[in-house]
C-alpha positions in Angstrom: -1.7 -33.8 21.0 0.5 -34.6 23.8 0.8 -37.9 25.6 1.0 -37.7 28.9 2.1 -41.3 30.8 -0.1 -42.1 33.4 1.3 -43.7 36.7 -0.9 -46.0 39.3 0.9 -47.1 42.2 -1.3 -50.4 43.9 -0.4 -51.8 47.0 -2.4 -55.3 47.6 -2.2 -56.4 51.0 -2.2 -60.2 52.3 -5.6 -60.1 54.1 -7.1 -59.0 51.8 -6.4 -60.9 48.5 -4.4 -63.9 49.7 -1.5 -66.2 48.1 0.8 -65.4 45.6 0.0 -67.4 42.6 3.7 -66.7 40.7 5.8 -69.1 42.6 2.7 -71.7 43.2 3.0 -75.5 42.6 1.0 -78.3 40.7 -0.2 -78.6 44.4 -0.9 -75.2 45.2 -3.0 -74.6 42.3 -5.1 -77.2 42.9 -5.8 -76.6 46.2 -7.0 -72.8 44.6 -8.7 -73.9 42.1 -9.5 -77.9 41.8 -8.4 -80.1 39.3 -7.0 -79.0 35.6 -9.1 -78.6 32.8 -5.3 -79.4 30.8 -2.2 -80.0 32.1 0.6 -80.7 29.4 4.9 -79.9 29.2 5.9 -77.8 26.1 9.9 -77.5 25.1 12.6 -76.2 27.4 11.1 -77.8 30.7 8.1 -75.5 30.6 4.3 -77.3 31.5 1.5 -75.6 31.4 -1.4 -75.8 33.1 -5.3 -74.9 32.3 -8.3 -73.9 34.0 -11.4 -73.5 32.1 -13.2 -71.0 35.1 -16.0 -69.1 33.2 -16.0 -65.9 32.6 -12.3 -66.6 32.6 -9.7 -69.6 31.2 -6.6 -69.1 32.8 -3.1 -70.3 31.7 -0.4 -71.1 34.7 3.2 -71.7 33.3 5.8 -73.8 35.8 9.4 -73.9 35.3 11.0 -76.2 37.5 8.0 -76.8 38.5 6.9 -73.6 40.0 4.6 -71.0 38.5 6.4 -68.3 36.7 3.5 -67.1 33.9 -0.1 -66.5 34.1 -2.1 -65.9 31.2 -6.0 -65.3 32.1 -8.6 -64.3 29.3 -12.0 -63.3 28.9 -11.3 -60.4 31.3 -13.7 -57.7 31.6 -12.8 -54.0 32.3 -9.5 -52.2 33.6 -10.9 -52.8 37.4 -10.5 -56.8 37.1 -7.5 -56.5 35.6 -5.5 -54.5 38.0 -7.5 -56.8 41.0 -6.2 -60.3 38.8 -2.7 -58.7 38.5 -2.4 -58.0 42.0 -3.8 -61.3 43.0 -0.9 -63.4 40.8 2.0 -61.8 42.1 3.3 -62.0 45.9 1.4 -59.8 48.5 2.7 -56.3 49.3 4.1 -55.9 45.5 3.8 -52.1 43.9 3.3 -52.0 40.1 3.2 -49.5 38.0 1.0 -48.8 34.9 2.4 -46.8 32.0 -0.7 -46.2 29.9 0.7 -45.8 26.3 -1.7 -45.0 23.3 1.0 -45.4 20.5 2.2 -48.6 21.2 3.8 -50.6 18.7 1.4 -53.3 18.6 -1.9 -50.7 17.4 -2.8 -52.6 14.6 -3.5 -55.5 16.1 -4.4 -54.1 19.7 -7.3 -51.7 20.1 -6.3 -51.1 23.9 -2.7 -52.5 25.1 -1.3 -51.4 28.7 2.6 -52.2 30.1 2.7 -53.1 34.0 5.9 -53.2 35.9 6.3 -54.4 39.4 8.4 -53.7 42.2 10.2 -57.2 42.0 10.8 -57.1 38.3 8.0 -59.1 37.4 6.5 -57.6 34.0 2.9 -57.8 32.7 0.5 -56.3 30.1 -2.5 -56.3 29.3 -4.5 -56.5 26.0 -7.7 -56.4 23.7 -7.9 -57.3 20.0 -9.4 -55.4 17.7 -12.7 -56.1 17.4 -13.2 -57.9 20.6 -15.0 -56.8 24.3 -12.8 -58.9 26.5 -9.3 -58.1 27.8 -6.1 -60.2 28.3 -3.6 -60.0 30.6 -0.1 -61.5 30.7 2.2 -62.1 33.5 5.9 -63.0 33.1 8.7 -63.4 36.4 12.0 -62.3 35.9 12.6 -66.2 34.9 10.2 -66.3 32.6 11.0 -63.4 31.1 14.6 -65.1 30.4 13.1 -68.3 29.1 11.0 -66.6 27.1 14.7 -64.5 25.6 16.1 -68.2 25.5 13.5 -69.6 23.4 13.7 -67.1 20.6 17.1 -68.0 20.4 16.4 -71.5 20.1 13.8 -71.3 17.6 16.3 -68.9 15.3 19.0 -71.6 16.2 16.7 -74.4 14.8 15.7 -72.5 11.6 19.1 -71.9 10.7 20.1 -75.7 11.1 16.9 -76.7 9.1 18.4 -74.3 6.5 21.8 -75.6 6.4 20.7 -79.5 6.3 18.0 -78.9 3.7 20.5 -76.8 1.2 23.4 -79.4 2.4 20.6 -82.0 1.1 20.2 -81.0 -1.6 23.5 -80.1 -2.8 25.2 -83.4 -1.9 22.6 -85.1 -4.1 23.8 -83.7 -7.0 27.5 -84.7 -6.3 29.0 -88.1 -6.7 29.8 -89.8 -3.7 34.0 -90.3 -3.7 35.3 -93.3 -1.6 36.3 -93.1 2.0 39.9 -93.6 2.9 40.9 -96.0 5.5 42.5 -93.5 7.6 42.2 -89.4 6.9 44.0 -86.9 8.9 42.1 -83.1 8.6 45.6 -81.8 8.5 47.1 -83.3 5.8 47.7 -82.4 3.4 45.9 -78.8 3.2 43.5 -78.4 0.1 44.4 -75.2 -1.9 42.5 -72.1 -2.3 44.4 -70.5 -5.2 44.3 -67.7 -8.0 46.7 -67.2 -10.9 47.4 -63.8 -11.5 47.1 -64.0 -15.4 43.3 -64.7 -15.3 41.6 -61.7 -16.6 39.6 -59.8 -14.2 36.7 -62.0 -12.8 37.9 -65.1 -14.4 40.0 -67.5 -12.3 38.0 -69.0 -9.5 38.5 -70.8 -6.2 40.5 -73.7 -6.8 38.6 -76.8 -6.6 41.0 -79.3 -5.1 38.2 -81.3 -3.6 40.7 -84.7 -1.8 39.6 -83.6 1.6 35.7 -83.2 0.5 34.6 -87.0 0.8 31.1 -86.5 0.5 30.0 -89.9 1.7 30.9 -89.0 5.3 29.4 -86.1 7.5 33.2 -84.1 8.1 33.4 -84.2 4.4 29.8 -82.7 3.5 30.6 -80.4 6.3 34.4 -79.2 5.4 33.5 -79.0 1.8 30.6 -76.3 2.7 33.1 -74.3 4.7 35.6 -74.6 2.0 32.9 -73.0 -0.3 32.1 -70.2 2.4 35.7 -69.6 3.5 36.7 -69.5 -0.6 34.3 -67.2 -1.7 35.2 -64.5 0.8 38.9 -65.4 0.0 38.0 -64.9 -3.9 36.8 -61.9 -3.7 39.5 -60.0 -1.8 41.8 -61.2 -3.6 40.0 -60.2 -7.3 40.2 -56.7 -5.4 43.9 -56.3 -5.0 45.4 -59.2 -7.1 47.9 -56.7 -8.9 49.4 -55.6 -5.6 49.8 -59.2 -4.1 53.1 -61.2 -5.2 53.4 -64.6 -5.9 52.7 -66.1 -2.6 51.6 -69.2 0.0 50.2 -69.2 3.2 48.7 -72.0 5.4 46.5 -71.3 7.8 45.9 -74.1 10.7 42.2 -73.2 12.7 39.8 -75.5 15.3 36.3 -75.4 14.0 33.7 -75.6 16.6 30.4 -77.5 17.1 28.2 -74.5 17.2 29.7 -73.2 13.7 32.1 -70.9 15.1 35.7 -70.8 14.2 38.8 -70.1 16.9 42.5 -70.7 17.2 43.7 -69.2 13.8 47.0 -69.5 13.4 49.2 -69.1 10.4 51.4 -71.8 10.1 53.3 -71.4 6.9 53.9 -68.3 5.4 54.2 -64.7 6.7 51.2 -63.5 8.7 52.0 -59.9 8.4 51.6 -60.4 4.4 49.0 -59.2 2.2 47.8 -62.8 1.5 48.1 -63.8 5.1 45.8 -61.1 6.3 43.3 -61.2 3.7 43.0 -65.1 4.4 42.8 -65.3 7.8 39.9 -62.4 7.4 37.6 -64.1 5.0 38.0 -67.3 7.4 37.2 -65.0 10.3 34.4 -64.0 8.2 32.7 -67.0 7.6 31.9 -68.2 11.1 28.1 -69.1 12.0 27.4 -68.4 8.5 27.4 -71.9 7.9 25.8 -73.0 10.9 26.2 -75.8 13.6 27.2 -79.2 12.9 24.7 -81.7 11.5 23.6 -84.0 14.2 25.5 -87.3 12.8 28.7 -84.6 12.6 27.8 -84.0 16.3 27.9 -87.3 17.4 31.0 -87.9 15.7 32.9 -84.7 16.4 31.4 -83.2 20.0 34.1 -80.7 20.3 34.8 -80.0 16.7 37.8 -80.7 14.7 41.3 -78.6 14.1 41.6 -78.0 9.9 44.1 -76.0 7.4 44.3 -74.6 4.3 46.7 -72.8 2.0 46.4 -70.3 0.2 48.6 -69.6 -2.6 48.8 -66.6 -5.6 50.6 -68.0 -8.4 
């Protein structure tokens, strides 16, 4: 069978049903509606206020302290919920209604709708399975962007809970080494090395662990990278180890709060060489795999730190 989109076009005027409520204050909503059943801030700046108006409860959501959400259940047929969206959204809007009966969400929705709206505002409405009463949800183009920021936060935060709960339990198992009076990151360079008379898969990383000083937060830190950055480096190198010469590179580099890596630079060595591309590669490659720095590694370092290693064939 063929689905056919359906198109409404709604124009609400002023007389008729009043003030906007996206773009409304604390103020403004009272004034509409009385005092808050709940009023109470989430992350990012957003607070969100509640009113418990039976049939309906009805969720307003203020960034910068000015309504750019509305969430209203307990809504009854498609009538109040074209009436509620044109009520929530400045006088005068259009919006359109793309009626779509194979939407993603199916098997949790038995009846979803997608509304757009003349000033970019987006909406849809909903019903679970199972259930008589329709939602509706309203979003400004602001909110729509927080909403976009937050996901990013939350994947942010998961990956840093990852990083300090394997980095937790990986420095447990390693003996703390004592902290130097003074340590500069670029001296001397730890080695990364192969010897090209290990049999094929045998020689590893080299494990020249002076810079790793795992009693100190850029040590935990530079000795995971060295891991990550190693790895990669290992395994290119296992690849095409009979076509590589005896060989050194050092490769200076500025890692970054946020994980990321910039300002490679080979130092020693010829960058044009087999060994020098392959190395600056697999440090290219390990960037934001590894995640942002810790927050003690934060405090200490807010723009990051500059670091080098060699790599040598031998």
């Amino acid at each position: 069978m063929r689905v056919v989109a359906v198109i409404v076009f709604l124009v609400i005027s002023t007389l008729e049903l009043g003030q906007a409520r996206i773009g409304d204050t604390i103020g403004e909503l009272k004034e509409r509606y009385g005092t808050a059943s709940h009023l109470h801030d989430e992350e990012g700046g957003l607070t969100v206020v509640e009113y418990n108006k039976p049939p309906y409860l009805m969720l307003f959501k203020l960034l910068d302290l000015k309504t750019e959400g509305v969430e209203i259940q307990g809504v009854t047929n498609d009538a109040e919920v074209e009436v509620l969206l044109a009520r929530n959204v400045p006088a005068g809007t259009t919006f359109q209604l793309t009626d779509n009966p194979r939407t993603p969400y199916s098997s949790e929705f038995s009846d979803f709708k997608d509304y757009t709206f003349s000033n970019d505002v987006k909406a849809y409405s909903y019903r679970l399975k199972g259930a008589e009463l329709y939602g509706i949800i309203i979003k400004s183009p602001k909110m729509q962007a927080f909403a976009e920021w937050t996901k990013e936060q939350k994947k942010k935060k998961e990956i840093t809970e990852a990083n300090e709960k394997i980095d937790a339990i990986e420095s447990s198992s390693l003996e703390a080494v004592p902290r130097p009076k003074e340590r500069d990151p670029l001296a001397p360079p730890p080695d990364i090395f192969r010897d090209r008379s290990a049999v094929s898969g045998g020689a590893a990383m080299g494990q020249d662990a002076s810079f790793a000083r795992m009693d100190t937060a850029i040590g935990r830190f530079q000795h995971k990278l060295y891991l990550a950055i190693g790895s990669r480096w290992n395994m290119k190198v296992q690849q095409i180890i009979e076509k590589i010469g005896a060989d050194r590179v050092v490769v200076r580099f500025h890692v970054n709060a946020d994980g990321s890596i910039s300002d490679i630079d080979i130092v020693q060595g010829n960058p044009s060489s087999m060994l020098g591309i392959i190395s600056a590669d697999s440090i290219k490659q390990s960037m934001n795999l590894i995640g942002p720095f810790p927050a003690d590694l934060k405090a200490e370092n807010p723009k990051g730190f500059p670091w080098q290693l060699a790599f040598r064939i031998y």
